[in-house]
C-alpha positions as CSV (number, residue, x, y, z in Angstrom):
1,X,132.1,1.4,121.2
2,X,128.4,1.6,121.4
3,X,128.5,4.9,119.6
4,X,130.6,3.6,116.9
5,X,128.2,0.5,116.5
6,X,125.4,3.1,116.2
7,X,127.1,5.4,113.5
8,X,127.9,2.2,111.6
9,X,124.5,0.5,111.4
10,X,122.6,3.8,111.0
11,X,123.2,3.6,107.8
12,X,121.9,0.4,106.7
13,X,118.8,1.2,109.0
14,X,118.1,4.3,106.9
15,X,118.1,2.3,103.8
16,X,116.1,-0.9,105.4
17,X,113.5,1.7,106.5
18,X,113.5,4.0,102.6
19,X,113.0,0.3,101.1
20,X,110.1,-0.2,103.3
21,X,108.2,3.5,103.0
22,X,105.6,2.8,99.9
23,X,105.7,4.2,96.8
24,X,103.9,8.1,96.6
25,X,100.0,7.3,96.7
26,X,100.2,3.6,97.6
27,X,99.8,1.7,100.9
28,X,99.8,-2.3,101.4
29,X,96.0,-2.0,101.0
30,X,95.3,1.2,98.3
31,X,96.8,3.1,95.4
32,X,95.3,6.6,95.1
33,X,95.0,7.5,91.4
34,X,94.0,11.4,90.0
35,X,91.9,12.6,87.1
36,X,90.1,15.6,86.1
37,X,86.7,15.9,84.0
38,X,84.4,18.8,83.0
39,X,81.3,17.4,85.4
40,X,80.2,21.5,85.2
41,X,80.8,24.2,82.3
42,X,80.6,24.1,78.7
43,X,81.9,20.7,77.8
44,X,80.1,19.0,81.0
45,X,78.6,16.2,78.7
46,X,81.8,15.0,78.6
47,X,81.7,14.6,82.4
48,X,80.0,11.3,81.4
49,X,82.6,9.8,80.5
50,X,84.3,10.4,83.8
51,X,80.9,9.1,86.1
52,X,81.2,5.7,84.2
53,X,85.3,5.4,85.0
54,X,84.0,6.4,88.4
55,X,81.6,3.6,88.4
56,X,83.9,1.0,86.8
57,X,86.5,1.7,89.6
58,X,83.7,0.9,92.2
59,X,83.0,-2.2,90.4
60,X,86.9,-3.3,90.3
61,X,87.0,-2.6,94.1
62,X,83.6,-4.2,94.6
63,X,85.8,-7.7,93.0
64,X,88.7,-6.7,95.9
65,X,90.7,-4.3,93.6
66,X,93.5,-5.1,91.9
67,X,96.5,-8.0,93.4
68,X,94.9,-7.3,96.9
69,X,94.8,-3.1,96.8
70,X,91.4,-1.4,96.5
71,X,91.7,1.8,93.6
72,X,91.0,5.3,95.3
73,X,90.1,7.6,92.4
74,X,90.1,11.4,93.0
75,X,88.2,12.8,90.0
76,X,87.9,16.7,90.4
77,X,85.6,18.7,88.4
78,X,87.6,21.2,86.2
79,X,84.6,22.7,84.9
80,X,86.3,22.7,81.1
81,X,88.7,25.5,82.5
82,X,92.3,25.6,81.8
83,X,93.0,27.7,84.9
84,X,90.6,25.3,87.2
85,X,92.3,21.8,85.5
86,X,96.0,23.2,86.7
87,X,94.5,24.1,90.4
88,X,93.1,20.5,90.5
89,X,96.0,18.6,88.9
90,X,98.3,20.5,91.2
91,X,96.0,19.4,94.2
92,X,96.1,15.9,93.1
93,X,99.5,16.0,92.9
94,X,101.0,17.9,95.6
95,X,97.8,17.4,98.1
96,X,96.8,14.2,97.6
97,X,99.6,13.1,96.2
98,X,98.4,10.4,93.8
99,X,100.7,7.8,92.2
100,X,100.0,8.8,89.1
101,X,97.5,11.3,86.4
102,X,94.9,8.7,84.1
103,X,92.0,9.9,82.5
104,X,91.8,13.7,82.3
105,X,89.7,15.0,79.7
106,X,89.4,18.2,77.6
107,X,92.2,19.3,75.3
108,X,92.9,23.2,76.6
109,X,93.3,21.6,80.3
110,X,95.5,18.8,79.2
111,X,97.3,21.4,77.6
112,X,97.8,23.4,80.7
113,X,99.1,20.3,82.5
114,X,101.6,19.0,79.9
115,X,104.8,20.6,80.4
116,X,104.2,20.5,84.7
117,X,103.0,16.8,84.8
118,X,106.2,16.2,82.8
119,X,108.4,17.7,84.3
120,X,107.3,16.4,87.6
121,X,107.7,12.9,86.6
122,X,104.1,12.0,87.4
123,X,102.5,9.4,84.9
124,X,100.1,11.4,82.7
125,X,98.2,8.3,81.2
126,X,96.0,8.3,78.1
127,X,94.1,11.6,78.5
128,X,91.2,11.8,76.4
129,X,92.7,14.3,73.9
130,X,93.4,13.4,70.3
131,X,95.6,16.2,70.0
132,X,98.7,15.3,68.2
133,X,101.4,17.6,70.6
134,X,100.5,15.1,73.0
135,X,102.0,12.1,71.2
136,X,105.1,13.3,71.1
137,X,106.9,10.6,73.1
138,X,110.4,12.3,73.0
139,X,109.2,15.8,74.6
140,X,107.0,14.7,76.6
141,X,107.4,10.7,77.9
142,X,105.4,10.9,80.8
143,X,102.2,11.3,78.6
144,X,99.9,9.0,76.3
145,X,96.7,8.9,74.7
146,X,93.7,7.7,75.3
147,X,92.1,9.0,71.9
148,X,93.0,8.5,68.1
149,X,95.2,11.7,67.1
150,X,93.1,13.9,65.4
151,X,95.4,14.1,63.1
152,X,94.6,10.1,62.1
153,X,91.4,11.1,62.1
154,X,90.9,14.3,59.9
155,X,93.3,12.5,57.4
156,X,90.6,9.6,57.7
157,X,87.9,12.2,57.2
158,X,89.7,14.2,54.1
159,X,89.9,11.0,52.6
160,X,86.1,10.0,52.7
161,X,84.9,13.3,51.5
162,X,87.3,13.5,48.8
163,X,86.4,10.1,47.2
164,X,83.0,10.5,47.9
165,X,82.6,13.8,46.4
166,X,85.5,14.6,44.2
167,X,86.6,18.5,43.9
168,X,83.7,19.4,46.4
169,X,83.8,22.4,48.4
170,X,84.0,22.0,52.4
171,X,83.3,23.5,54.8
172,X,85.3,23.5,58.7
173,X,83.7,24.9,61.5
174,X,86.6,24.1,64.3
175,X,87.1,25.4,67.9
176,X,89.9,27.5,67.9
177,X,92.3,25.5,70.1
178,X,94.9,22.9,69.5
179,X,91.5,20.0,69.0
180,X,90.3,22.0,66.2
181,X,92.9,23.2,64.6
182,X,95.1,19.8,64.5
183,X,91.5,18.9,62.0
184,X,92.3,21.7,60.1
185,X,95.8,21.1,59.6
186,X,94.9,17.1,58.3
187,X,92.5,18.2,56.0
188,X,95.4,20.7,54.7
189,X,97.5,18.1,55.0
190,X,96.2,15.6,53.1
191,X,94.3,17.6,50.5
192,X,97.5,19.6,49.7
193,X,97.1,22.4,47.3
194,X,93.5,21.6,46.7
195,X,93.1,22.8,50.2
196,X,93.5,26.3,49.1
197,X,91.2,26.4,46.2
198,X,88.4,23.3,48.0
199,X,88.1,24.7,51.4
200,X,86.9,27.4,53.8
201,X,87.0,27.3,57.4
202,X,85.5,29.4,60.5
203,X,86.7,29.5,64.0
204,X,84.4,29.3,67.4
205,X,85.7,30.0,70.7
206,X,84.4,27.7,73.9
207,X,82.8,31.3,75.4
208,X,81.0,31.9,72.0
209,X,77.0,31.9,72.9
210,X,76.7,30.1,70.2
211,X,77.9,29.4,66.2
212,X,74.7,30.3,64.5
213,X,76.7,33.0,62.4
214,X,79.6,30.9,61.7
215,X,77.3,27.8,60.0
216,X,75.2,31.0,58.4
217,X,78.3,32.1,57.1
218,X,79.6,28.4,56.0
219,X,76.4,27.6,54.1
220,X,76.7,31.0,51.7
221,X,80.7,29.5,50.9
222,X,78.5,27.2,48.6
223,X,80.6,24.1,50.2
224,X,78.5,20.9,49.7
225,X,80.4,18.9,52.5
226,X,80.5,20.2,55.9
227,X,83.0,19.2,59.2
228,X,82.3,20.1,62.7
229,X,85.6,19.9,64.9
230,X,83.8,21.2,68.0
231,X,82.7,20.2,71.5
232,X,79.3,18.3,71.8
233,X,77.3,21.5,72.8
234,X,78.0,23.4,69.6
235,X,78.1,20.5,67.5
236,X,74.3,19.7,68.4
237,X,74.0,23.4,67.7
238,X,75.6,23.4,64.4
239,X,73.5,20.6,63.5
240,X,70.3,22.1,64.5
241,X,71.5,25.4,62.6
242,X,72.3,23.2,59.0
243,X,68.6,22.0,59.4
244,X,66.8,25.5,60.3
245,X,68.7,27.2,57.5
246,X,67.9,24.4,55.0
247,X,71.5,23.4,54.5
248,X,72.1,19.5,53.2
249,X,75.5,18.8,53.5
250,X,77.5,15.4,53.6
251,X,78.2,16.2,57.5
252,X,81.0,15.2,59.7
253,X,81.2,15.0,63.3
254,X,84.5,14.4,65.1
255,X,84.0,10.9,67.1
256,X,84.3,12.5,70.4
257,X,81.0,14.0,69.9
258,X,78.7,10.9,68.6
259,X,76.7,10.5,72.3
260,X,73.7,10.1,70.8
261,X,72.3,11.5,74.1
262,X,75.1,14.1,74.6
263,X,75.0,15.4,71.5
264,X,72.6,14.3,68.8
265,X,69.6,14.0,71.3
266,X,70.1,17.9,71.9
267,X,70.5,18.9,67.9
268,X,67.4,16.7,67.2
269,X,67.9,13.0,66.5
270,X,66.5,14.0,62.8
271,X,68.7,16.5,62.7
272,X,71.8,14.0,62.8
273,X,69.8,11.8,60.0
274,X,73.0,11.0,57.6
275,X,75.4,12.5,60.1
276,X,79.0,10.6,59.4
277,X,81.9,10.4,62.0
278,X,84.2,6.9,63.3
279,X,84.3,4.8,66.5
280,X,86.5,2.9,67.9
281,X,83.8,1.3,70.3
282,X,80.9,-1.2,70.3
283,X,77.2,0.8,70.6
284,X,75.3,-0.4,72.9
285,X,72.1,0.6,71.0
286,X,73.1,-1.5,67.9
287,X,71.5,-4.8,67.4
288,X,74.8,-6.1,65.5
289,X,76.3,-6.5,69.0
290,X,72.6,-8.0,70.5
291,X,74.2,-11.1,71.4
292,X,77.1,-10.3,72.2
293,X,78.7,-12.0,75.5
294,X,80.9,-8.1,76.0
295,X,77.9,-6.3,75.6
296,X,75.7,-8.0,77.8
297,X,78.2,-7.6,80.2
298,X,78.3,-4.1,80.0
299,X,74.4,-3.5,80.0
300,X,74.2,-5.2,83.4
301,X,77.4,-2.7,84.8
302,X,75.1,0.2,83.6
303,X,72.3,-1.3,85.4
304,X,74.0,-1.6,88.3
305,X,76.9,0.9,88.6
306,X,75.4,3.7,86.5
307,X,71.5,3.5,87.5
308,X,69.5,5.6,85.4
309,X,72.3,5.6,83.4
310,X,71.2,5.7,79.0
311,X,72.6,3.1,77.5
312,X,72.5,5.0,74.2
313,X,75.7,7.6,75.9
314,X,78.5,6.2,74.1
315,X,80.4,8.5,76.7
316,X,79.6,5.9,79.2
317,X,81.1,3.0,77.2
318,X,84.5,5.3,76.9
319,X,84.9,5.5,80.6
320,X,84.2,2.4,80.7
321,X,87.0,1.1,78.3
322,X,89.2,3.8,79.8
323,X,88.7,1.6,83.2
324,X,89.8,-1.8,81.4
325,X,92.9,0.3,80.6
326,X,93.5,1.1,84.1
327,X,92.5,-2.4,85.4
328,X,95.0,-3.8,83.1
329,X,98.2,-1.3,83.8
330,X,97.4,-2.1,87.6
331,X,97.7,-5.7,86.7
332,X,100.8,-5.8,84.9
333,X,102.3,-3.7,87.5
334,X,102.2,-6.8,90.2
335,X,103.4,-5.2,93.7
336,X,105.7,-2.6,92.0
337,X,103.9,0.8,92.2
338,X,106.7,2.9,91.5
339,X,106.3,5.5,89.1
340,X,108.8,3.8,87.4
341,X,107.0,0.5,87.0
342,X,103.8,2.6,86.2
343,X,105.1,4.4,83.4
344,X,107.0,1.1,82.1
345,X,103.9,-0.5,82.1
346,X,101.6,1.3,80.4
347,X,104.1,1.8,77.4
348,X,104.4,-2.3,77.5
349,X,100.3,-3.2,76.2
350,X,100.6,-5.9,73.9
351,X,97.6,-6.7,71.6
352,X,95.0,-5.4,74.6
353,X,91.6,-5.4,73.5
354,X,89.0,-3.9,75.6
355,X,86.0,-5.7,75.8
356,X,83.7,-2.9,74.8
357,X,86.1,-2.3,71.4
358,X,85.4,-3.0,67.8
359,X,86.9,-6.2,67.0
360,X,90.2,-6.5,65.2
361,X,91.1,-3.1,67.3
362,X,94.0,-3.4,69.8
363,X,96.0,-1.6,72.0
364,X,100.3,-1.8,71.5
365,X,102.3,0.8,73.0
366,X,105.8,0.9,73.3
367,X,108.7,3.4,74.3
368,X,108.0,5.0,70.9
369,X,104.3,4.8,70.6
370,X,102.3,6.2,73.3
371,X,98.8,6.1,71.5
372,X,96.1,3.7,73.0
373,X,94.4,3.6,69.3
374,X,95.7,3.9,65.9
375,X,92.7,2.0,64.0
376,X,89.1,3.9,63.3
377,X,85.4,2.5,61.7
378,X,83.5,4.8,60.0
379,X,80.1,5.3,60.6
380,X,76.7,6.9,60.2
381,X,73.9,7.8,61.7
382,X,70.2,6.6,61.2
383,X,68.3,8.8,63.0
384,X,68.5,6.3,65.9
385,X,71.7,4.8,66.4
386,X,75.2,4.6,64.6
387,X,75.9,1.7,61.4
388,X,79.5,0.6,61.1
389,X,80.0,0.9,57.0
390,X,83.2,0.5,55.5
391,X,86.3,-1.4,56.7
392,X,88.2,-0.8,59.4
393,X,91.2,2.1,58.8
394,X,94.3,2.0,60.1
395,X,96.6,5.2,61.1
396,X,99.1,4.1,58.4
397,X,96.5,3.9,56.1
């Protein structure tokens, strides 16, 4: 009788005790989140952007987390690698089994993550990649962006030169990975057949020394318009290299590398004189935003989360926004940490606007729109900070 009792409840015990084990990477007091950033190697002034989502998470547990559980981030240095990134996602993962991917930056490692984050089921939430593979929903749902497409934004690009300087020659220098080329494709895109006949481009790869011969080679094209579609190290070097060879073009820089200490400190901040590229965030720097309540916030988290931090590294205010977005997700999600709910939730922002973003910019993602940002503002360098000119651009425009 006793035995039979047993047999029979066992069951429901089983399922009482399932619904009470937490969800993977979450405990009544913590939810462990993973990311990966190039803090070391080529790209490692990106890592900034990953020390100020570091410091933003500190400053959301330093408040008592999010409903009542603190945020333990595990950001892992992949060096810029492709091999490293897919040892350290598959650490954070399968070792520390995390609820869920946010953040990871650098388009070759997001790449090498893709199909296996995927295919695992694990939330792989708005990488810092504007590469357009990684919008597509239907092949790869577990994924959105944290960057405009590069698509958006070469088209957006194209367009400016084109009306500025009708039937100009340009020139593309591009790394030769899906970032670079996804810029080259827009311009070919949206030029059409004048693509052909308008432009010439050269390749670098991320182990070049350097792209001295490539910008050499771009000046003697005769193009009168040039586009860098590289990481911030050669982009400060192609900028140097436009200067020393007495090159004038209209320039412009892909808006991942604008850190006017990343990038255009090291090329020479009168090297970048004139230099054009597009934002989706406020600067800092720029006294339009001077009294601005959101900017004065963010000056005193610098201050105290990022000390010594510049306030002119834009990089710091992406990390930081990239933080709202994880606040926000964690707050929608209430108690229900399942991957499930995760995944739900970040595909159900409505009108979210980051405090550090340009006004009339908003977040709305949905089942069939995994993109954080579909709006960009052009703007241009003064040989100290960047001026918004223009109006703001939508994707669909």
């Amino acid at each position: 009788m006793v035995a039979a009792l047993m047999l029979a409840i066992a069951p429901v015990l089983f399922a009482q005790k399932a619904q009470a084990e937490d969800p993977v990477g979450v405990t009544a007091t913590e939810i462990k989140v993973g990311s990966t950033f190039p803090f070391s190697g080529p790209g490692s002034a990106l890592g900034n952007v990953g020390k100020a989502l570091i410091a933003y998470v500190d400053f959301i547990n330093d408040k008592g987390g999010v409903n009542g559980r603190k945020i333990k981030l595990i950001a892992l240095d992949d060096a810029y690698t492709p091999s490293k990134s897919v040892e350290q996602t598959r650490k954070l993962v399968e070792s520390e089994e995390v609820a869920f991917l946010f953040s990871p930056l650098g388009t070759q490692g997001i790449s090498a993550n893709l199909k296996y984050a995927n295919s695992k089921k694990v939330p792989h939430l708005f990488v810092l990649s504007g590469v357009t593979k990684f919008t597509k929903y239907a092949e790869y749902p577990y994924t959105t962006t944290g960057l405009p497409s590069y698509d958006t934004e070469g088209k957006v690009y194209a367009k400016f030169i084109t009306k500025k300087m009708p039937g100009s020659r340009i020139a593309i220098l591009y790394q030769n990975d899906d970032f670079g080329k996804d810029f080259v494709d827009a311009f070919r895109s949206y030029m059409k057949e004048d693509f052909g006949k308008l432009v010439v481009a050269k390749s670098y790869e991320t182990t070049d020394p350097t792209v001295d011969s490539q910008v050499v080679s771009l000046k003697g094209s005769g193009a009168e318009a040039f586009l860098i579609a590289g990481s911030p190290k050669f982009t400060a070097q192609a900028l140097r290299k436009i200067r020393e060879i007495g090159w004038n073009p209209l320039t412009v820089i892909a808006s991942s590398t604008t850190s006017v200490a990343g990038t255009l400190a090291a090329a020479g901040l009168d090297n970048a004189k004139g230099v054009v590229s597009s934002t989706i965030l406020k600067d800092p720097m720029d006294t339009a935003w001077e009294g601005d309540l959101a900017v004065k916030n963010y000056r005193a988290f610098v201050a105290k989360y990022i000390p010594g931090g510049d306030l002119a590294e834009t990089l710091y205010v992406g990390g930081f926004i990239q933080g709202e977005i994880l606040e926000k997700i964690l707050q929608q999600c209430g108690n229900d940490l399942t991957r499930d709910n995760i995944m739900k939730q970040a595909l159900s922002l409505r009108n979210f606007s980051p405090s550090m973003a340009i006004p009339g910019i908003t977040i709305n993602t949905s089942a069939d729109n995994h993109q954080a940002w579909t709006s960009l503002q052009l703007q241009s360098f003064d040989g100290k900070s960047w001026v918004p000119f223009g109006k703001l651009i939508s994707a669909a425009d």
